[in-house]
OpenMM code with the backbone's topology and positions (N, CA, C; nanometers):
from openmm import Vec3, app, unit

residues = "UNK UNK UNK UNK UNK UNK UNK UNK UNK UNK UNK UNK UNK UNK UNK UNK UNK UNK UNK UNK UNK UNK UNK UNK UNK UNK UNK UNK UNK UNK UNK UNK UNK UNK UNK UNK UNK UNK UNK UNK UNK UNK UNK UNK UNK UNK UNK UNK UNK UNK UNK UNK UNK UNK UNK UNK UNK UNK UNK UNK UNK UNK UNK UNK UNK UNK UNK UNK UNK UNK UNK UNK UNK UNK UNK UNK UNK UNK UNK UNK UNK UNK UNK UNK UNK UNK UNK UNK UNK UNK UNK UNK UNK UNK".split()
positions = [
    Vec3(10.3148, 7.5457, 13.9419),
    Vec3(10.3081, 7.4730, 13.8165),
    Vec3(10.4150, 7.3644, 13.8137),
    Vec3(10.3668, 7.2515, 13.7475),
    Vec3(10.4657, 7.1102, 13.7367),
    Vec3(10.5780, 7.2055, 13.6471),
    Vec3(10.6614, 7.0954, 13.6143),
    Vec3(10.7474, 7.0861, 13.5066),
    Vec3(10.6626, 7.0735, 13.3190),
    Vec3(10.6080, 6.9361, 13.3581),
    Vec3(10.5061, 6.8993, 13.2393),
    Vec3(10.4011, 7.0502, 13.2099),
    Vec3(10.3962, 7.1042, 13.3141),
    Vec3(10.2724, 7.2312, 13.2166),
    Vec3(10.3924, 7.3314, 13.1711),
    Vec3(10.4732, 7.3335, 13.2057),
    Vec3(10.5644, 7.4363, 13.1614),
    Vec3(10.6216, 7.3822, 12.9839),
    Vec3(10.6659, 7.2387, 13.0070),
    Vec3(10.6578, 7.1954, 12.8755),
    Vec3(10.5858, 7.2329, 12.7567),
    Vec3(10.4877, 7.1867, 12.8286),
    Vec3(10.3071, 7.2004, 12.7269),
    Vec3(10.3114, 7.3425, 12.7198),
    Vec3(10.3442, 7.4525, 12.7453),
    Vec3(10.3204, 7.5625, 12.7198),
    Vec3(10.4022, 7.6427, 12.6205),
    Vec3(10.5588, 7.5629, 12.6717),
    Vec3(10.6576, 7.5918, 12.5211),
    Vec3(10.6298, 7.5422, 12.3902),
    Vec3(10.5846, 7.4158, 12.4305),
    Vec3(10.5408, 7.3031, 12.2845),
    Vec3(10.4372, 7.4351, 12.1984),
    Vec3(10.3155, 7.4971, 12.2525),
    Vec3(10.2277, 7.5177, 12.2275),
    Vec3(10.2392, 7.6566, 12.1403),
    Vec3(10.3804, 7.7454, 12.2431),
    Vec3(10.4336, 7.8246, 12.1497),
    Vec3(10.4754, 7.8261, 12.0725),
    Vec3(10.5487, 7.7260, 12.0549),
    Vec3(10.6687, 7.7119, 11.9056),
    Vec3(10.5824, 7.6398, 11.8249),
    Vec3(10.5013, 7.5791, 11.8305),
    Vec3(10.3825, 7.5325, 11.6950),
    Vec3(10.3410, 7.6479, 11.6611),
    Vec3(10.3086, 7.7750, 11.7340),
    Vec3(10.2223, 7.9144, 11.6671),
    Vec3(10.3375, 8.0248, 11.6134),
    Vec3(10.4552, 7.9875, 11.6694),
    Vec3(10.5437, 8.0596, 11.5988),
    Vec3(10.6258, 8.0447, 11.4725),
    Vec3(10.6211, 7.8306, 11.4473),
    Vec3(10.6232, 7.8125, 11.3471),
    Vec3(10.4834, 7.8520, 11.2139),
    Vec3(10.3991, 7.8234, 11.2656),
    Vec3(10.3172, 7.8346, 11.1666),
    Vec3(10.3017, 8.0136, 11.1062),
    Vec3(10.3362, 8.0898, 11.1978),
    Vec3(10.3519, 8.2108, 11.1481),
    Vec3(10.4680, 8.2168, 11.0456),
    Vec3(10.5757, 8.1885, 11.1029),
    Vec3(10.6606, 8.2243, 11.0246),
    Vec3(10.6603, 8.1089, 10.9020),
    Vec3(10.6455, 8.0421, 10.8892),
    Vec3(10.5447, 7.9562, 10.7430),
    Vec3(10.4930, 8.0205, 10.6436),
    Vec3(10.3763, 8.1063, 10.7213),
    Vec3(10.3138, 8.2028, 10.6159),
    Vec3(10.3822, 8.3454, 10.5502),
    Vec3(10.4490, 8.3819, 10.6348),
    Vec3(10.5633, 8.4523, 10.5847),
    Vec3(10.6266, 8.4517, 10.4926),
    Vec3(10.7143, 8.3590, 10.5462),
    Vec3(10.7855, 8.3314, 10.4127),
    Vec3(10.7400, 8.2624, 10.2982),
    Vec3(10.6088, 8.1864, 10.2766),
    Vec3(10.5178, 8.1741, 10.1617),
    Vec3(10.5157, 8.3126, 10.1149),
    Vec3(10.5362, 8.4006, 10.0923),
    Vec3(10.4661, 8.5540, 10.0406),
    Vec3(10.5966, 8.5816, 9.9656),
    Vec3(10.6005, 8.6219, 9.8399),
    Vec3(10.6800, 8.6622, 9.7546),
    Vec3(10.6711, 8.8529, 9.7224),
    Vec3(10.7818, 8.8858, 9.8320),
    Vec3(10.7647, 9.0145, 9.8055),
    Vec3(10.8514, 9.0868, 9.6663),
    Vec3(10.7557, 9.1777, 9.6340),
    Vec3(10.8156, 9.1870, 9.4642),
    Vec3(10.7954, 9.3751, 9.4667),
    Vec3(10.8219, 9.4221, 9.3404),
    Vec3(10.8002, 9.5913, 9.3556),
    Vec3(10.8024, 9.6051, 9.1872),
    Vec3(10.6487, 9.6781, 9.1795),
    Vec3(10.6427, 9.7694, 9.0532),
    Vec3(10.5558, 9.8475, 9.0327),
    Vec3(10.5179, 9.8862, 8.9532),
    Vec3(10.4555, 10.0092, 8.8970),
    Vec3(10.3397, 10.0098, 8.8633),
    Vec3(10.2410, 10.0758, 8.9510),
    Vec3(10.0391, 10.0306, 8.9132),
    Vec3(10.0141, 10.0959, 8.7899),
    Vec3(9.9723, 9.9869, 8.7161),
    Vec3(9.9190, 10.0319, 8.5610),
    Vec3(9.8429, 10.0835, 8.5078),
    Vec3(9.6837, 10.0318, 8.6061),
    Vec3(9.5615, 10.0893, 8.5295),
    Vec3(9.4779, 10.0383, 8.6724),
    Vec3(9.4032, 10.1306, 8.6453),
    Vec3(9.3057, 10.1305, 8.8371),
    Vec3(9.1567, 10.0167, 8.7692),
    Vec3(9.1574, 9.9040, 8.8628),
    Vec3(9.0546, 9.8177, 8.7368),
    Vec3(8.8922, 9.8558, 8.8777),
    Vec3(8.8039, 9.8205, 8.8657),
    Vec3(8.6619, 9.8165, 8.9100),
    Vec3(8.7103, 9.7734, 9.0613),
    Vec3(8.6494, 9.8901, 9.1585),
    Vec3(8.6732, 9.8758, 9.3013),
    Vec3(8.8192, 9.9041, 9.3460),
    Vec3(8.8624, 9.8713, 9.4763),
    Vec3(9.0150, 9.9074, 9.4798),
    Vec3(9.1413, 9.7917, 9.4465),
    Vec3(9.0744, 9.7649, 9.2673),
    Vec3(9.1880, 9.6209, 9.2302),
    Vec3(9.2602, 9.7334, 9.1762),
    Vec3(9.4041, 9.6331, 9.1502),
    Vec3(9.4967, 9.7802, 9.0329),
    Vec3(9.5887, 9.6120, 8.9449),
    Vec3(9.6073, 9.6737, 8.8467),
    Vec3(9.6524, 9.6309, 8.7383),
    Vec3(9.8109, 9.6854, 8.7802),
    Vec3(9.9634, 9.5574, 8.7918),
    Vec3(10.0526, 9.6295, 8.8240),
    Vec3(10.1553, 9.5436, 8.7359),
    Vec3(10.2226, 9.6647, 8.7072),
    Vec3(10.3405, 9.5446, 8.6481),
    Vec3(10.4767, 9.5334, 8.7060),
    Vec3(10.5369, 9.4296, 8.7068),
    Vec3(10.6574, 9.4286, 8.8010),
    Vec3(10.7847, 9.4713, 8.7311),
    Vec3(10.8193, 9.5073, 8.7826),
    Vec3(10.9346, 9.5541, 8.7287),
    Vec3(11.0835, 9.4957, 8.7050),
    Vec3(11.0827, 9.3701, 8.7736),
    Vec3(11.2208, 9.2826, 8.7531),
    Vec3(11.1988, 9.1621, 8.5883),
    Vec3(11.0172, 9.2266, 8.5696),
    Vec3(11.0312, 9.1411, 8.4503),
    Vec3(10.8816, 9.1945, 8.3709),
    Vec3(10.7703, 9.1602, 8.2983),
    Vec3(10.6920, 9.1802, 8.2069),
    Vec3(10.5611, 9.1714, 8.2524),
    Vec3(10.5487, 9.1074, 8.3621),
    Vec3(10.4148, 9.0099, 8.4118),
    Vec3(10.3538, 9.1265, 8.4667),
    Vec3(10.2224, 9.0932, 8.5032),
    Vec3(10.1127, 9.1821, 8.5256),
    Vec3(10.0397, 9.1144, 8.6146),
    Vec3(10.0147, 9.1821, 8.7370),
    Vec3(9.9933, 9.0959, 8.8509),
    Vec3(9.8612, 9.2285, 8.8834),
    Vec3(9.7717, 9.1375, 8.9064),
    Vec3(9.5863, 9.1796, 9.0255),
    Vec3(9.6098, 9.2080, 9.1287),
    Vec3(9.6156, 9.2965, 9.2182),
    Vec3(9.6917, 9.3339, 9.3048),
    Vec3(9.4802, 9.4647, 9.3443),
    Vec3(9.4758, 9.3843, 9.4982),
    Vec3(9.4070, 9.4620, 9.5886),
    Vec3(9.4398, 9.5423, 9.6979),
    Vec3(9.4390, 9.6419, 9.7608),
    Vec3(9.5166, 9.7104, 9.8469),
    Vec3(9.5214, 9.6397, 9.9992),
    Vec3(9.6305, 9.6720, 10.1144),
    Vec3(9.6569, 9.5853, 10.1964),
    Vec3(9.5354, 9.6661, 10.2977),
    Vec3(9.5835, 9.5486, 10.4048),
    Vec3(9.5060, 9.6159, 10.5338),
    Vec3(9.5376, 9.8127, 10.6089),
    Vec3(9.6322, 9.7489, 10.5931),
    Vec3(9.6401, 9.9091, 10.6346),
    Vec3(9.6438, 10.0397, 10.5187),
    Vec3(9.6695, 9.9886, 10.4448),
    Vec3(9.6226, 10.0897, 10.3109),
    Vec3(9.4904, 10.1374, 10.2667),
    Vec3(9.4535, 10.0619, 10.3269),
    Vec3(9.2971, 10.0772, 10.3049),
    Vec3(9.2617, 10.1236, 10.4316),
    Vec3(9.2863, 10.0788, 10.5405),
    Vec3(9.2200, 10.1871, 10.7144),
    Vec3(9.2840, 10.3375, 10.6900),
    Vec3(9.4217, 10.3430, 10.6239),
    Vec3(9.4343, 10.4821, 10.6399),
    Vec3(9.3618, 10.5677, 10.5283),
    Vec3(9.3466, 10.5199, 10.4272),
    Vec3(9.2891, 10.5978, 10.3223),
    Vec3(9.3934, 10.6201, 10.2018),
    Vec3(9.5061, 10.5144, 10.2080),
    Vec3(9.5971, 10.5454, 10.1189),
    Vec3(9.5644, 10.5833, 9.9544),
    Vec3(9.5981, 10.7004, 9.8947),
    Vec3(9.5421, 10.6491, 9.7680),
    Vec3(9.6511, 10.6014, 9.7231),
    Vec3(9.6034, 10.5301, 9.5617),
    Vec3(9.6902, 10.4789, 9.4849),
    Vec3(9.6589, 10.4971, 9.3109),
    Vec3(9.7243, 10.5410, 9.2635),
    Vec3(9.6666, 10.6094, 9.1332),
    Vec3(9.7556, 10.5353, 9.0614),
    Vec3(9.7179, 10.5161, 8.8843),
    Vec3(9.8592, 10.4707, 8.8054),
    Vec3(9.9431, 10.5617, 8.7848),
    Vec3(10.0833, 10.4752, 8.7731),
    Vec3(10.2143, 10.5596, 8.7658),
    Vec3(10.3348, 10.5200, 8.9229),
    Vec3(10.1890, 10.5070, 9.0142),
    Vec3(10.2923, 10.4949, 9.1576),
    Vec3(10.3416, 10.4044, 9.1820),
    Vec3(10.4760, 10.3621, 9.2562),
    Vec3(10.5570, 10.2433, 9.2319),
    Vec3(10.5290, 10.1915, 9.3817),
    Vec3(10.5088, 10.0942, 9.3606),
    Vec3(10.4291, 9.9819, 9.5089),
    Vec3(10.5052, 9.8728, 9.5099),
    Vec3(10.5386, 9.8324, 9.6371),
    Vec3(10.5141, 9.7088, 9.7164),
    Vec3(10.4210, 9.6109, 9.6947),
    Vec3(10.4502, 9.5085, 9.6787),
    Vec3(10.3362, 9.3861, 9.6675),
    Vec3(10.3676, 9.2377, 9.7214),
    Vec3(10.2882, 9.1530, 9.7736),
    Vec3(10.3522, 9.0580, 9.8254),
    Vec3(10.2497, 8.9640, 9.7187),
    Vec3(10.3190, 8.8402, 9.6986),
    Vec3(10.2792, 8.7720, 9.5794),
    Vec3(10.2559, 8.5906, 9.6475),
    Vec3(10.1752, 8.5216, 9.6579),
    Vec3(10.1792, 8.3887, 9.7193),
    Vec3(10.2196, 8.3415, 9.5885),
    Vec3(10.2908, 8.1970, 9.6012),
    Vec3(10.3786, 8.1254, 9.4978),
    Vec3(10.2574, 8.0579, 9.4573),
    Vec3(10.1656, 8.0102, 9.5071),
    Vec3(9.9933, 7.9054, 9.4447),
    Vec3(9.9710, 8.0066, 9.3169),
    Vec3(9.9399, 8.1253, 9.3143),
    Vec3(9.8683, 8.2521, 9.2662),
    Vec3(9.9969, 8.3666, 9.2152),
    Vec3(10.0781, 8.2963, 9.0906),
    Vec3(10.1257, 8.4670, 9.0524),
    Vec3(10.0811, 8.5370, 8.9862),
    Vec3(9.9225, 8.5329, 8.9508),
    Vec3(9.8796, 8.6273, 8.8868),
    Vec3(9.8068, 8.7607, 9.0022),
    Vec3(9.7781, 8.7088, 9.1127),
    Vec3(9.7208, 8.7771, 9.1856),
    Vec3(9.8130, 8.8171, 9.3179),
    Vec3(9.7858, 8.9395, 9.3803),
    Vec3(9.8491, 8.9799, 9.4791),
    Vec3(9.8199, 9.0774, 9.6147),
    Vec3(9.8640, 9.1419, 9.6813),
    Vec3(9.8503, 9.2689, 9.7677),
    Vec3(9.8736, 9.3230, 9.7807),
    Vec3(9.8469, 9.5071, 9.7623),
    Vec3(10.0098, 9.5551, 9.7647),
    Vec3(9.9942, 9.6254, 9.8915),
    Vec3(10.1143, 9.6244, 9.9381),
    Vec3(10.1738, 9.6618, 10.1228),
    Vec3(10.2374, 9.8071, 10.1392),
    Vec3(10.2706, 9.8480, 10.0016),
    Vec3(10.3205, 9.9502, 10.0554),
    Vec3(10.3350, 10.0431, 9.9352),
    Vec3(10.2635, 10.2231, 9.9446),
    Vec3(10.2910, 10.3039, 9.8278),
    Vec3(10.4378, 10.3615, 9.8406),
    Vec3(10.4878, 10.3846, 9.7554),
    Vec3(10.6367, 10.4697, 9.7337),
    Vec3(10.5769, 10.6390, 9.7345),
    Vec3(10.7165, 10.7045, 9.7839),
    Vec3(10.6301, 10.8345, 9.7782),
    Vec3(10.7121, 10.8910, 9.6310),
] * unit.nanometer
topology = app.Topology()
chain = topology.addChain("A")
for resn in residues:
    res = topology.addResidue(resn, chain)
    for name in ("N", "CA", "C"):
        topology.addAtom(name, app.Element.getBySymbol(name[0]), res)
């Protein structure tokens, strides 16, 4: 291999490693308390550093394992800054 493909191959990484970490840190991780279980697996949650009430659907892996989530349980949620009414939540508390 040249020099130039070795280039092109770093260039190519650090564009996919920026753009990951982009989306990342777009995500506003927050924590509170599921309120009311709404139609399908949405939940009604409210946060707890303040009043708001955030739509919150369960994450990827919460859903492959079979996590349940009932009201009362205190969750993880990651929140995009476009959308604070809506969210995901990532993780149940035990």
């Amino acid at each position: 291999m040249s020099k130039k493909d070795n280039k092109k191959d770093s260039k190519k990484d650090n564009k996919k490693d920026n753009c990951v970490e982009k989306k990342k840190e777009a995500l506003l991780p927050m924590e509170g308390t599921v309120v009311e279980a709404v139609k399908g697996s949405r939940f009604r949650v409210r946060l707890d550093n303040s009043e708001h009430i955030v739509l919150c659907h369960l994450g990827g892996k919460l859903r492959k394992h079979y996590i349940k989530v009932v009201p009362g349980d205190k969750v993880d949620i990651e929140v995009t800054p476009y959308d604070l009414t809506r969210g995901r939540i990532i993780y149940r508390h035990r």
